[in-house]
C-alpha positions as CSV (number, residue, x, y, z in Angstrom):
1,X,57.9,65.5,-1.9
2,X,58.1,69.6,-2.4
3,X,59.8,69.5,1.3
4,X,63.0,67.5,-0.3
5,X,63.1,69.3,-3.2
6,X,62.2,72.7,-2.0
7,X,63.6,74.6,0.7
8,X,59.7,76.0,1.5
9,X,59.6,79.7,2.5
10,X,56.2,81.2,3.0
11,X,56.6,85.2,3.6
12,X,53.5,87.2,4.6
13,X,53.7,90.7,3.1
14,X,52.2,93.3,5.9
15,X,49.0,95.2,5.0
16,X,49.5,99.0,4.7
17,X,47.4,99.2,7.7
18,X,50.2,97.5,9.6
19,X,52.4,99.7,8.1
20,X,51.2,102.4,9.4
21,X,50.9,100.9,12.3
22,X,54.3,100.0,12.6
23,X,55.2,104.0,11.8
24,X,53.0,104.5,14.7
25,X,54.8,102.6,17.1
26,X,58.3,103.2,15.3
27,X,57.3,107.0,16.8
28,X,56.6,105.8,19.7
29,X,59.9,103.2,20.3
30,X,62.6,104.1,18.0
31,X,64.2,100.4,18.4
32,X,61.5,99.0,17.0
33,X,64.1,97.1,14.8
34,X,66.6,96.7,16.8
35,X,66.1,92.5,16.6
36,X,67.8,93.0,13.3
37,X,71.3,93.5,13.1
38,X,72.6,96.3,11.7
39,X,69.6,98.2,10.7
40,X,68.9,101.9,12.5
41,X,64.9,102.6,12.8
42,X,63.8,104.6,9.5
43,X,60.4,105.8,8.9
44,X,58.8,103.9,6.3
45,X,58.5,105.4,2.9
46,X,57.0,103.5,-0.1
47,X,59.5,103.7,-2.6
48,X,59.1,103.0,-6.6
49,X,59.3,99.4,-5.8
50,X,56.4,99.3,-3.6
51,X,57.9,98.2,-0.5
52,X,59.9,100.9,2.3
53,X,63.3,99.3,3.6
54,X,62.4,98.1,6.9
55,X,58.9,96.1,5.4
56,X,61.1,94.6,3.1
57,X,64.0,93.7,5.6
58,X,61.2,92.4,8.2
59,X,60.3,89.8,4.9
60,X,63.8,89.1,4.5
61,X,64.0,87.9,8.3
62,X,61.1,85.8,7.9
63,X,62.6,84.1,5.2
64,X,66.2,83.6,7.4
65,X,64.4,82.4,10.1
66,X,62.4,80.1,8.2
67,X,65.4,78.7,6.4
68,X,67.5,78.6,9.6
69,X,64.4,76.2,11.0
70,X,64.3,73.8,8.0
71,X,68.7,73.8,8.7
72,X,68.1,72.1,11.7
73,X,65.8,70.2,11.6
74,X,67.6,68.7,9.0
75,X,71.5,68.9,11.1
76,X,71.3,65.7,11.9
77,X,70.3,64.1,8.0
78,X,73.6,62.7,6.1
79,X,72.6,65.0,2.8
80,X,71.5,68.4,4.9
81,X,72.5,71.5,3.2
82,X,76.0,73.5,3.0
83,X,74.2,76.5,4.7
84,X,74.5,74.0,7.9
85,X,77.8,74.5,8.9
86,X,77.2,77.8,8.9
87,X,73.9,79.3,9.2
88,X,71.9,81.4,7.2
89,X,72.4,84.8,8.3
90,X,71.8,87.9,6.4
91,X,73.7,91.5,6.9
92,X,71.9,94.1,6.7
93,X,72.4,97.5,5.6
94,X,72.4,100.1,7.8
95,X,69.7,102.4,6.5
96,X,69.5,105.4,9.4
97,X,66.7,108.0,10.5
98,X,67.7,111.6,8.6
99,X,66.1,114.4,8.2
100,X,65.8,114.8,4.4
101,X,63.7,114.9,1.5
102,X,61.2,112.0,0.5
103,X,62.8,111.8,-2.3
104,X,66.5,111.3,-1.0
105,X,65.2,109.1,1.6
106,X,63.3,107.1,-1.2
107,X,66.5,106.4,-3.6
108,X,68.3,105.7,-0.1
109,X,65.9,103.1,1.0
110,X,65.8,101.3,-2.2
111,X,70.1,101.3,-2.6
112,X,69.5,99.5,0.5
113,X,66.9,97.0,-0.6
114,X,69.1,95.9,-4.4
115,X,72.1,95.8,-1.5
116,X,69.9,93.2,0.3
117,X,68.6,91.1,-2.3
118,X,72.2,91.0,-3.7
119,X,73.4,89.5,-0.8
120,X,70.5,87.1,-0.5
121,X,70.8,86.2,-4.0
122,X,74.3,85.4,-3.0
123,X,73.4,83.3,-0.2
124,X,70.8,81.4,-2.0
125,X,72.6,80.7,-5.3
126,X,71.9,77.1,-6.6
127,X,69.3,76.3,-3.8
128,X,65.9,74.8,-4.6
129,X,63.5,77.7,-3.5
130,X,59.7,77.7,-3.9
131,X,58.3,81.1,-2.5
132,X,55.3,82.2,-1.4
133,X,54.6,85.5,-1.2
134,X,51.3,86.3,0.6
135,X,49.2,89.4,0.1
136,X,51.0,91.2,-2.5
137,X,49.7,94.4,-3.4
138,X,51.4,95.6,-6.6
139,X,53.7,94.4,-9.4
140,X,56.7,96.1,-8.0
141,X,56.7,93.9,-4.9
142,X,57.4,90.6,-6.8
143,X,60.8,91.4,-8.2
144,X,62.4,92.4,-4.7
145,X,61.3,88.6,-4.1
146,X,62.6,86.7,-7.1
147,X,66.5,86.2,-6.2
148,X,67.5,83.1,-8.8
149,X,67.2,80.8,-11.7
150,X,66.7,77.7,-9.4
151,X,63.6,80.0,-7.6
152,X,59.9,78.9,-8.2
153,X,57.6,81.5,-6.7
154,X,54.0,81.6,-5.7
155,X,51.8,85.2,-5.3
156,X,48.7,85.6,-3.3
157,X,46.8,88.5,-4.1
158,X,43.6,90.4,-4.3
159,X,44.6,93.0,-6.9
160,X,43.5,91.7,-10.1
161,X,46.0,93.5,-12.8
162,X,49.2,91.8,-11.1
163,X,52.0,92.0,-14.2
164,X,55.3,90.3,-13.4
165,X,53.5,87.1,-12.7
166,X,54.2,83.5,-15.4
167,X,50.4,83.0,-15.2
168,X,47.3,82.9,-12.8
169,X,44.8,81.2,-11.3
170,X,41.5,83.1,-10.1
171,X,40.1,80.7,-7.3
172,X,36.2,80.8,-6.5
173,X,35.2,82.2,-3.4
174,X,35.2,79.9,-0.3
175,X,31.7,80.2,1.3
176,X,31.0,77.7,4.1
C-alpha cells in the first residue's frame, strides 16, 4: 500500500484571496503566528518564488503536523520510523515585521524560505515522501516543495502552463 511505502502528506496551498485575508487580520492581530515557534508576524509579500514567508511556513506546519500524526499512530508498530523517538519538529526562522523596502523585505523573506526548506530537507533525508500539493498557482511554488531524491510529488492546479512539473494529466470536468 502507498501508506507503508509513503509517508502521505497532502498540503493545501491558500488562495490569494486568503492571503489577503490573512494580511487583513495579520493588521488587525499581530500574533496571528504566534502558534509557530519562532516566527514574528510579517506582512505578506509575494516574492520571486511565488510564495511570502509566512504562506509558505503555514505549508510547512501542515506538513509537520501531518507527519507527527502518521508518527504516532505508528509508535506502537515494531518498524515505526527514527523520527519517533524524537518528533518531527521544524525551527523556524525568525523573519520580523520592519519597515523597509519591498524589495529588502522580498530577498529577506525568501533567505528565510531556502533556510526552511534546508532544514526540512534535512529532516526528511532518505524518507519515502509522496506530496501533494493542492492549488498551485505558478511554477515557482513547486520547487519550495520538492525537498529530496526519495520525494514523489503530486500538483493540483487550474493554471494550464505549469513548467517544473515530470508530466500531466488534464482530467474532464466532473458534472453530476
Amino acid at each position: 500500500s502507498i501508506r507503508k511505502s509513503f509517508n502521505l502528506v497532502w498540503i493545501r496551498l491558500d488562495s490569494e484571496e486568503q492571503e489577503e485575508n490573512d494580511d487583513n487580520q495579520l493588521e488587525e492581530d499581530p500574533q496571528h503566528l504566534g502558534d509557530m515557534n519562532n516566527i514574528s508576524a510579517s506582512p505578506s509579500s509575494i516574492s520571486r518564488n511565488g510564495m511570502s514567508f509566512r504562506a509558505y511556513c503555514d505549508c510547512i506546519k501542515q506538513l509537520q503536523d501531518q507527519i507527527n500524526e502518521q508518527l504516532q499512530a505508528t509508535d506502537e508498530d515494531a518498524d515505526a520510523d527514527d523520527f519517533r523517538s524524537e518528533g518531527f519538529e521544524i525551527n523556524f526562522p525568525t523573519c520580523e515585521q520592519r519597515f523597509e523596502e519591498p524589495a529588502l523585505r522580498q530577498l529577506r523573506e525568501r533567505r528565510a524560505i531556502e533556510e526552511t526548506k534546508r532544514e526540512v530537507a534535512k529532516k526528511l533525508y532518505g524518507r519515502n515522501l509522496l506530496l501533494v500539493l493542492e492549488n498551485v498557482r505558478s511554477d515557482e511554488q513547486i520547487p519550495l516543495f520538492r525537498f529530496h531524491d526519495k520525494q514523489s510529488l503530486i500538483v493540483t492546479t487550474t493554471a494550464p502552463d505549469l513548467k517544473n512539473v515530470d508530466w500531466k494529466v488534464q482530467l474532464e470536468p466532473f458534472c453530476s
